[in-house]
LUMGUPA-427417 format. One record per residue (C-alpha): x, y, z. Coordinates in steps of 0.05 Angstrom, whole numbers, plus 5000, padded with zeros to 4 digits. Each point is the difference from the previous one (the first is absolute). Layout:
BEGIN
XYZ...
! end
This chain:
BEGIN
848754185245506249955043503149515061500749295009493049805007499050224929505549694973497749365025493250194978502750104925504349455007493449505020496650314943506249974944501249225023493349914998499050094929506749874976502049315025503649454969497449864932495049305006501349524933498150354935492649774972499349674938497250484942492650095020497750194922498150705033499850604942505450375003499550725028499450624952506350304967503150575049498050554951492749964995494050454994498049775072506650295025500550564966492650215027502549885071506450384991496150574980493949865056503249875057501150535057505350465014501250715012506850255000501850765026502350504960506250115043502849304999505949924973499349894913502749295005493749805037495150404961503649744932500149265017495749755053492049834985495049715053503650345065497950645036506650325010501750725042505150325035500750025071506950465026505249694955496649274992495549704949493949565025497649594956493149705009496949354967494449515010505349494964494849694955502949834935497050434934501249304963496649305004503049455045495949405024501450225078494350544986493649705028496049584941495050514997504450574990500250344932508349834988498449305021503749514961501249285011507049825018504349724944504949375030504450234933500849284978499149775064506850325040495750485040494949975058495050495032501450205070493549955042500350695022495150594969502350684989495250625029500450705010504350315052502450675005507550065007504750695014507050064973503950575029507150144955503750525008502850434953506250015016501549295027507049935050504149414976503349505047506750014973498949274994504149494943494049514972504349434997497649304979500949715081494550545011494349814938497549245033492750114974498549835072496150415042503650225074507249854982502650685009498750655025501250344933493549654967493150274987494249675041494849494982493150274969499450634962507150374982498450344950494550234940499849844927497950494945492449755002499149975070501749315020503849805059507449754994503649545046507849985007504049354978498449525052496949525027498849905073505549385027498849394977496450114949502450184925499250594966500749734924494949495013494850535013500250184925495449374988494550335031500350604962495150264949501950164931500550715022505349635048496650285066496449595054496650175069503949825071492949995045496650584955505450474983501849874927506850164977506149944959507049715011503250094934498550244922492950114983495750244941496250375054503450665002502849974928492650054989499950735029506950114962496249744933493650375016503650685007503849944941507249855022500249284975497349614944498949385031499249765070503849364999506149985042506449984969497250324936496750635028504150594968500150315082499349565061498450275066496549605042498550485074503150245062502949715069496750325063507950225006501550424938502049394962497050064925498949274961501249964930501249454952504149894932500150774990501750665032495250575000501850234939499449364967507849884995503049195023504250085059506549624989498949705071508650065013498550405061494449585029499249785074497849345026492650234979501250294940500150725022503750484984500650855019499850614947494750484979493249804981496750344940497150004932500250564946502150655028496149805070505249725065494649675038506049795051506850195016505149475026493649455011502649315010494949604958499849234985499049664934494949374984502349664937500349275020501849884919505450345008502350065076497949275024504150035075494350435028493049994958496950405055498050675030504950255049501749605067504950505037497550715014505450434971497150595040498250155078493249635007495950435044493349954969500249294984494549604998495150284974493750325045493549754993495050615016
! end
């Protein structure tokens, strides 16, 4: 998807769903929704759809779950229908990871949208071309069309289980920290169908725990945090590195990112990859996935086949 009608398009869509938070509900009495790390989820984890090719590169094959993934010249596409392998209340009530929404003591809201299936193609390259650009704190506004630098609205990027992530912002005028209200507890919500995520998540620390590189799935205390990838190169993590290690966050940008090599073990998944953290415990200036596009963003958005 490229040009201005799109962009306006996305933008119609993104304000659509994301507008200024109404006054929070009192607590309805509603049930609250299943732990993150559930039987349910684990089943979906391991049901849902995905076929990765042999020759993608290892950090896809290693981490990712519930994409189709293959190479194309020296780009990755990554496909997903973007439905969540977890249970959220914005699947319809009939659905088998239906749950009812929890107002958590009466500080959050549903949305009235409904997520669906879409199919959505991510090209990254392999070798991503930087801008040569300073991420300075006058660039990260959390508001959408502000600067050239920025990602777009809609789809920018794709977690470790498949579901859709938007940059940090919210179109103008309205707020991007009062959408968290209307998130589930897996802290994801639809804008018109297309569920996402802004910031940390259980979600892909599911796929982390299900594989065997983490104990737990609660951010913050997973022993390695890595949440997806930017449709530019950019790889999200949280509290961790790859290899588990805290990074001392002295050499962070605006949006908590910083460049070296990317690896675990004996394995460099990435050399020189500018990657951003997500540890709102611990970095509380920017609790959310990447605004500025570190890299040249000529795939971005995201296709829909």
């Amino acid at each position: 998807m490229h040009g201005a009608t799109t962009r306006s398009l996305i933008l119609l869509w993104v304000t659509t769903a994301c507008g200024t938070a109404p006054p929070v509900p009192a607590d309805t009495g509603i049930p609250e929704e299943p732990d993150a790390e559930t039987d349910t989820t684990s089943e979906a984890l391991v049901d849902c759809a995905g076929d990765i090719a042999g020759d993608v590169p290892s950090f896809y094959q290693d981490f990712f779950a519930c994409v189709d993934a293959s190479m194309t010249g020296e780009d990755v596409i990554l496909g997903t229908d973007g439905l969540p392998p977890h249970p959220s209340p914005y699947y319809a009530q009939d659905h088998p990871l239906y749950v009812e929404f929890n107002t958590r003591g009466g500080t959050h809201y549903r949305n009235p949208n409904q997520l669906a299936e879409q199919r959505f193609s991510f090209v990254i390259p392999v070798d991503p071309v930087p801008k040569g650009i300073d991420i300075t704190a006058a660039l990260v506004d959390n508001t959408m069309m502000t600067s050239d630098e920025e990602f777009g609205g809609g789809p920018q990027g794709i977690a470790l289980d498949g579901v859709l992530i938007f940059a940090a912002m919210a179109a103008p005028g309205d707020d991007l920290w009062a959408e968290q209200f209307t998130f589930d507890l897996y802290e994801g919500h639809p804008a018109g169908t297309a569920y996402h995520y802004h910031f940390e998540t259980p979600g892909p620390l599911e796929v982390l725990q299900h594989r065997g590189f983490t104990s737990t799935a609660t951010p913050g205390d997973a022993e390695v945090e890595l949440y997806g990838m930017m449709c530019d190169g950019t790889v999200v993590m949280g509290c961790t590195e790859l290899d588990g290690t805290p990074p001392s966050g002295t050499d962070f940008d605006a949006q908590n990112g910083h460049v070296h090599d990317i690896g675990e073990g004996s394995t460099t998944h990435f050399s020189g990859r500018y990657h951003t953290h997500v540890c709102p415990d611990v970095w509380t200036d920017h609790p959310f996935f990447p605004e500025i596009a570190f890299y040249e963003q000529t795939n971005c958005p995201a296709a829909r086949p």
